[in-house]
ZALO-444610 format. One line per field, with one value per residue: residue in one letter; residue number from 0; x, y, z of N, C-alpha, C, O in turn. Coordinates in pm, whole numbers, plus 50000, padded with zeros to 5 digits. Layout:
# ZALO-444610
residu = c(A_...)
num = c(NUM_...)
n_x = c(X_...)
n_y = c(Y_...)
n_z = c(Z_...)
ca_x = c(X_...)
ca_y = c(Y_...)
ca_z = c(Z_...)
c_x = c(X_...)
c_y = c(Y_...)
c_z = c(Z_...)
o_x = c(X_...)
o_y = c(Y_...)
o_z = c(Z_...)
***
This chain:
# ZALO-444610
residu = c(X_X_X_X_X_X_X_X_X_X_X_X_X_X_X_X_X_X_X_X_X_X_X_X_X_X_X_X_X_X_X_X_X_X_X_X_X_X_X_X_X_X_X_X_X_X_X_X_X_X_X_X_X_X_X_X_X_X_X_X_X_X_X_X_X_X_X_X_X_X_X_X_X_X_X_X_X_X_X_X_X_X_X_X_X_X_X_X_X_X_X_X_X_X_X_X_X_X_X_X_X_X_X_X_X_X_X_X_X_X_X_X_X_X_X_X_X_X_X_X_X_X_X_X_X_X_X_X_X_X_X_X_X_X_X_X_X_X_X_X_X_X_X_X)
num = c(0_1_2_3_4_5_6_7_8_9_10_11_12_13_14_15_16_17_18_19_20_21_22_23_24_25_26_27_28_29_30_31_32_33_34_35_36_37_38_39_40_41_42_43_44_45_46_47_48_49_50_51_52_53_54_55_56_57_58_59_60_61_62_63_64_65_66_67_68_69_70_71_72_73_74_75_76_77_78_79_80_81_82_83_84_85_86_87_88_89_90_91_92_93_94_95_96_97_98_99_100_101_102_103_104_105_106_107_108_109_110_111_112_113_114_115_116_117_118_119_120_121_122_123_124_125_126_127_128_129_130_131_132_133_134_135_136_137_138_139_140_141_142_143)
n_x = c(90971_90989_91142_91047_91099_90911_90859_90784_90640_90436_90495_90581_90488_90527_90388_90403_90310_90065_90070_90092_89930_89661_89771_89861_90097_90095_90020_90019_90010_89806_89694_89658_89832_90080_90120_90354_90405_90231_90242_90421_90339_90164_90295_90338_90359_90127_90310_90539_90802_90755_90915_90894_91109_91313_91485_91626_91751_91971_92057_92252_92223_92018_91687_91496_91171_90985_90907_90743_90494_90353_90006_89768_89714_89565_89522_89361_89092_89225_89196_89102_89350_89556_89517_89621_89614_89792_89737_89904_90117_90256_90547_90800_90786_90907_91219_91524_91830_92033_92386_92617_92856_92860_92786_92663_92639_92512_92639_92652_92446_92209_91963_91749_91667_91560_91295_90958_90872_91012_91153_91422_91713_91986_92195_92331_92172_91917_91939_91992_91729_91565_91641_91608_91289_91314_91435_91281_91287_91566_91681_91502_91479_91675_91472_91552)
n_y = c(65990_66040_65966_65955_66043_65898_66021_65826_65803_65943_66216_66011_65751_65497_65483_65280_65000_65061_65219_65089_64829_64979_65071_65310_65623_65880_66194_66334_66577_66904_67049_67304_67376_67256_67364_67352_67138_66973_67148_67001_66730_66760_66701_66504_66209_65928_65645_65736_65692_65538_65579_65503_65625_65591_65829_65998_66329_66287_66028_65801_65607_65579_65429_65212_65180_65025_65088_65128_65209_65469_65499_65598_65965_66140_66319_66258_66258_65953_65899_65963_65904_65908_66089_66316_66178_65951_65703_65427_65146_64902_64752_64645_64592_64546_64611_64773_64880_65116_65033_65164_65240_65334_65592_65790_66056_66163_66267_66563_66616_66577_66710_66743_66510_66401_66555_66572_66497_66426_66512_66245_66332_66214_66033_65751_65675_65662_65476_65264_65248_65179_64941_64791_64792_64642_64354_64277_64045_64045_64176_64184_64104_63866_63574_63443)
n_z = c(64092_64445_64758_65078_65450_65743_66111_66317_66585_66797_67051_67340_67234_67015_66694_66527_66431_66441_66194_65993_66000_65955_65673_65604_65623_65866_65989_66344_66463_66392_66068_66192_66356_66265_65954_65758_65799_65668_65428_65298_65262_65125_64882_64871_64641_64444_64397_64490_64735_65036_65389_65733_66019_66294_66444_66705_66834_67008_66892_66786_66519_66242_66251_66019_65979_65837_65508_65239_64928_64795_64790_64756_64748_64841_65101_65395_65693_65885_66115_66476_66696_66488_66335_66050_65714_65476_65233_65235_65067_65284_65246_65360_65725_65933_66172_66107_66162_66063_65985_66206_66105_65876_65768_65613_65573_65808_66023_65919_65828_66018_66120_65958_65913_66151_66184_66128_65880_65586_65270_65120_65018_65022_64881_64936_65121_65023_64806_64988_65124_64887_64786_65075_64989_64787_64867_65069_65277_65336_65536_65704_66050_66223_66412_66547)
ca_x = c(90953_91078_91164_91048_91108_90831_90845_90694_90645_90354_90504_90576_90392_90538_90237_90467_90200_89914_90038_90079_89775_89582_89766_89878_90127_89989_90081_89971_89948_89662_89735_89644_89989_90170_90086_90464_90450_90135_90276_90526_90291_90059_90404_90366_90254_90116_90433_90676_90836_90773_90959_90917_91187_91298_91645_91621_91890_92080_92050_92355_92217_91866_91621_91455_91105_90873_90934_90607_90462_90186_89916_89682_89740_89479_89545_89217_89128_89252_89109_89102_89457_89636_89508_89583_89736_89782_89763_90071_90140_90385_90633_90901_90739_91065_91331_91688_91885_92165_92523_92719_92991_92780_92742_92564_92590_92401_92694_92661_92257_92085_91876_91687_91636_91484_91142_90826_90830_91134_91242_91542_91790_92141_92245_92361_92021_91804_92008_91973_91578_91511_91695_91492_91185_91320_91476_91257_91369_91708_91675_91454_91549_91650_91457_91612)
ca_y = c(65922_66109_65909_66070_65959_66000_65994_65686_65822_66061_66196_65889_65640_65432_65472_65184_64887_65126_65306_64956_64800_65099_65085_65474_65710_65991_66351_66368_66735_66904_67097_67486_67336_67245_67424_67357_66973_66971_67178_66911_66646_66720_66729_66328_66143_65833_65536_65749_65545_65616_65526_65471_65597_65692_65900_66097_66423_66223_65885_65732_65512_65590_65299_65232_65083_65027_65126_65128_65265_65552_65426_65709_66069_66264_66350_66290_66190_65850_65842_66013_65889_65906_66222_66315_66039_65869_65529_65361_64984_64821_64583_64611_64560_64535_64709_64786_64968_65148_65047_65357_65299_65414_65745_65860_66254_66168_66387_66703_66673_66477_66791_66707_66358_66404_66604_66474_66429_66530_66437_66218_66326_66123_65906_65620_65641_65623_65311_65139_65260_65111_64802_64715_64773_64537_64282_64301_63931_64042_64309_64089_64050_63705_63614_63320)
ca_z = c(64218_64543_64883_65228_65566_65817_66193_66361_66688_66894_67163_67354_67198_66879_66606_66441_66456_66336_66070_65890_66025_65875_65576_65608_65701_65882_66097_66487_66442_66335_66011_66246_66438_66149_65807_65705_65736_65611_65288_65244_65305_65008_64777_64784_64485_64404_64366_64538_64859_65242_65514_65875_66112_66429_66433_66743_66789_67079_66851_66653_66444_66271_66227_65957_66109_65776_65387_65132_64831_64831_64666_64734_64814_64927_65277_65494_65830_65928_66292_66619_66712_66396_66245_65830_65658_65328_65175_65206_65102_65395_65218_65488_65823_66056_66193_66046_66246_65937_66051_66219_66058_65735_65819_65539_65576_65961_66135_65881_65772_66058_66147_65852_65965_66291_66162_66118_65721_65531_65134_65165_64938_65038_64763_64994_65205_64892_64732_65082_65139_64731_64787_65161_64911_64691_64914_65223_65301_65362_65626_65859_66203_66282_66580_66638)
c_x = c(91043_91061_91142_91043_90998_90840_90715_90623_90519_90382_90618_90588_90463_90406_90278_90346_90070_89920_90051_89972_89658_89605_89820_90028_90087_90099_89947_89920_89810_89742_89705_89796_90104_90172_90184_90452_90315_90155_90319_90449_90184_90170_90414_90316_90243_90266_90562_90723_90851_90821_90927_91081_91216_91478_91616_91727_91969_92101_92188_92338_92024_91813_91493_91282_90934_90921_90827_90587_90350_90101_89756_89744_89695_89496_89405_89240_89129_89162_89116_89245_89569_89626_89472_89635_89712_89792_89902_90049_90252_90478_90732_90849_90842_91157_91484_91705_92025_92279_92582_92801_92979_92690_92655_92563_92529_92484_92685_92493_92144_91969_91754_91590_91545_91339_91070_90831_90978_91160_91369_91592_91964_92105_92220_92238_91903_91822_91942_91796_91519_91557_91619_91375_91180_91321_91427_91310_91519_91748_91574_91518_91542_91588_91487_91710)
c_y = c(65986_65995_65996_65960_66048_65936_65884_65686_65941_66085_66108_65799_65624_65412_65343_65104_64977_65164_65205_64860_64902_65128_65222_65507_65836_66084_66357_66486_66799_67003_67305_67430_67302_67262_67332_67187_66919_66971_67034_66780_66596_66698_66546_66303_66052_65752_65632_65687_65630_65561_65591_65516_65688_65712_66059_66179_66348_66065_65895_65696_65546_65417_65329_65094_65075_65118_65051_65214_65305_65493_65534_65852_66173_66222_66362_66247_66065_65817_65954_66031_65895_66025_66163_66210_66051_65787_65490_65176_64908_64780_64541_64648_64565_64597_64664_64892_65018_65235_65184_65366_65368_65523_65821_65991_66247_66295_66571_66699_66623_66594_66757_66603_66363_66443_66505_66405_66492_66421_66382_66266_66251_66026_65769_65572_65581_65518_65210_65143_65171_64960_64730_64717_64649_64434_64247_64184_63963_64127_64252_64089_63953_63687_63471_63325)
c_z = c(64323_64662_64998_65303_65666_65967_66242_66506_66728_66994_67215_67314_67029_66818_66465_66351_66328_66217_65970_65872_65935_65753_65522_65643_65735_65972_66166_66486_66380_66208_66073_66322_66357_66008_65734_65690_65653_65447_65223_65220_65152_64891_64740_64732_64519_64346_64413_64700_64964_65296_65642_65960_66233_66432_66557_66779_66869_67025_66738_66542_66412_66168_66167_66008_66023_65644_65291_65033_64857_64734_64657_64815_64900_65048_65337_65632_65847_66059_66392_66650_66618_66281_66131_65835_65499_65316_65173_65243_65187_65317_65340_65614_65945_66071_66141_66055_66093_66054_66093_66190_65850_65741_65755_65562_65742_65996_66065_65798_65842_66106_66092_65889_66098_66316_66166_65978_65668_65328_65152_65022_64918_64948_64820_65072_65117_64818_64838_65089_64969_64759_64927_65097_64838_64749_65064_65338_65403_65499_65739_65980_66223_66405_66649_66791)
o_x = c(91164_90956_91208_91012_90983_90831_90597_90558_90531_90329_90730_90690_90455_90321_90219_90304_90024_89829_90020_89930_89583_89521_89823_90089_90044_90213_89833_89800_89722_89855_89730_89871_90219_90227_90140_90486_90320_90124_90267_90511_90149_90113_90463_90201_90312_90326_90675_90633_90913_90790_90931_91167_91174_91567_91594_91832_92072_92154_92211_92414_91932_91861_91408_91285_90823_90974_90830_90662_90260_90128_89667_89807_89744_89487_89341_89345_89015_89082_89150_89289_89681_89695_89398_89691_89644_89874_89993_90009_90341_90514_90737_90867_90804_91197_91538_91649_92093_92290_92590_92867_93050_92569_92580_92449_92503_92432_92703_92450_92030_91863_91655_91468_91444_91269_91093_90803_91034_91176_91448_91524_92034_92005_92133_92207_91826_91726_91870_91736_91417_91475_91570_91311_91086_91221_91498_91357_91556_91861_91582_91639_91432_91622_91458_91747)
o_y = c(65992_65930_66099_65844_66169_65814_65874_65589_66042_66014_66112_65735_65712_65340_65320_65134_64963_65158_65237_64817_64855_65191_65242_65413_65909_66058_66373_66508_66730_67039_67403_67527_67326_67176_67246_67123_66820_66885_66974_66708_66490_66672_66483_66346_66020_65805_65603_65633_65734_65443_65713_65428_65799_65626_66176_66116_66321_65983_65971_65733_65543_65343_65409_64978_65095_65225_64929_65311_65243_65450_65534_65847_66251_66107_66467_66211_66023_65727_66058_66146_65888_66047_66073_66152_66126_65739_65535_65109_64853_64728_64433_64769_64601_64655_64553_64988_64928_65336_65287_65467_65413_65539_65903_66038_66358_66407_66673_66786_66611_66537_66739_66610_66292_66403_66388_66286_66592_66303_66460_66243_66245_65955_65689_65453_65487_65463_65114_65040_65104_64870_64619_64622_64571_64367_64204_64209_63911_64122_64288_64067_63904_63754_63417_63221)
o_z = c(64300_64655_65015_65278_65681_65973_66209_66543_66659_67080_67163_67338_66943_66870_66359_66239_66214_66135_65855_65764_65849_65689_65401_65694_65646_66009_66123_66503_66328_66240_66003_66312_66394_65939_65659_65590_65580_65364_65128_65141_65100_64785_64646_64733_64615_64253_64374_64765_64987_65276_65658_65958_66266_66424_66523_66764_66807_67101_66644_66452_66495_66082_66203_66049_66073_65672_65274_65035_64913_64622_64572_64920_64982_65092_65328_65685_65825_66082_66336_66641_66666_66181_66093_65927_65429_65395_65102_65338_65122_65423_65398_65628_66057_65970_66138_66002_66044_66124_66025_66214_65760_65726_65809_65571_65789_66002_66131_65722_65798_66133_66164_65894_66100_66408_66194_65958_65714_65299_65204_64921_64816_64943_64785_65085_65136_64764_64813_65058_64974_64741_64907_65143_64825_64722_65154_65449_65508_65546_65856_65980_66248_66503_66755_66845)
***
């Protein structure tokens, strides 16, 4: 089971809403514009865990904005607006922003972090990303 984090964003435009509505995560790009995330893209399996987030290079603190299980892999077309994708089951729906004073490697590997798709490999990222799977409850935003 590997963990990737995938940008939530086109552009502009948060693809937050949809890519959970739809059931997916997907790449904006077309695969003649991005071979390379593409590559990486077919490297996911079935039951390994996606996340949602947005960590852009002038951002502190990246937010974690949706964590699911693939449940299918083949990469096809999703839509018009959302391109390739894959099956992905939601469980965590909401944002959690990870504290800055839990740095996690951000100041010496956030390069990494900022792509479109990337394998997470940080220890402390992959404990916390398994445990909002587990505990989605807990990581809610009060909106009281």
């Amino acid at each position: 089971m590997s963990i990737y984090g995938i940008g939530a964003r086109y552009g502009s435009e948060w693809m937050t809403d949809k890519f959970i509505d739809a059931g997916v995560a997907a790449i904006g790009f077309t695969e003649a514009d991005a071979p390379e995330i593409f590559a990486q893209f077919r490297k996911v399996d079935i039951g390994d865990i996606m996340f949602m987030k947005a960590f852009g290079p002038n951002s502190s603190q990246m937010c974690i904005m949706g964590v699911g299980i693939v449940t299918d892999n083949d990469v096809v077309r999703i839509n018009e607006e959302l391109g390739q994708g894959i099956k992905v089951d939601w469980v965590f729906t909401d944002e959690y922003y990870i504290p800055e004073r839990r740095k996690l490697g951000f100041d010496k590997h956030r390069n990494v972090r900022c792509g479109t798709l990337f394998e997470e490999h940080n220890r402390e990222i992959k404990h916390l990303i398994i445990d909002i799977l587990l505990n989605p409850d807990e990581y809610e935003e009060d909106d009281e």
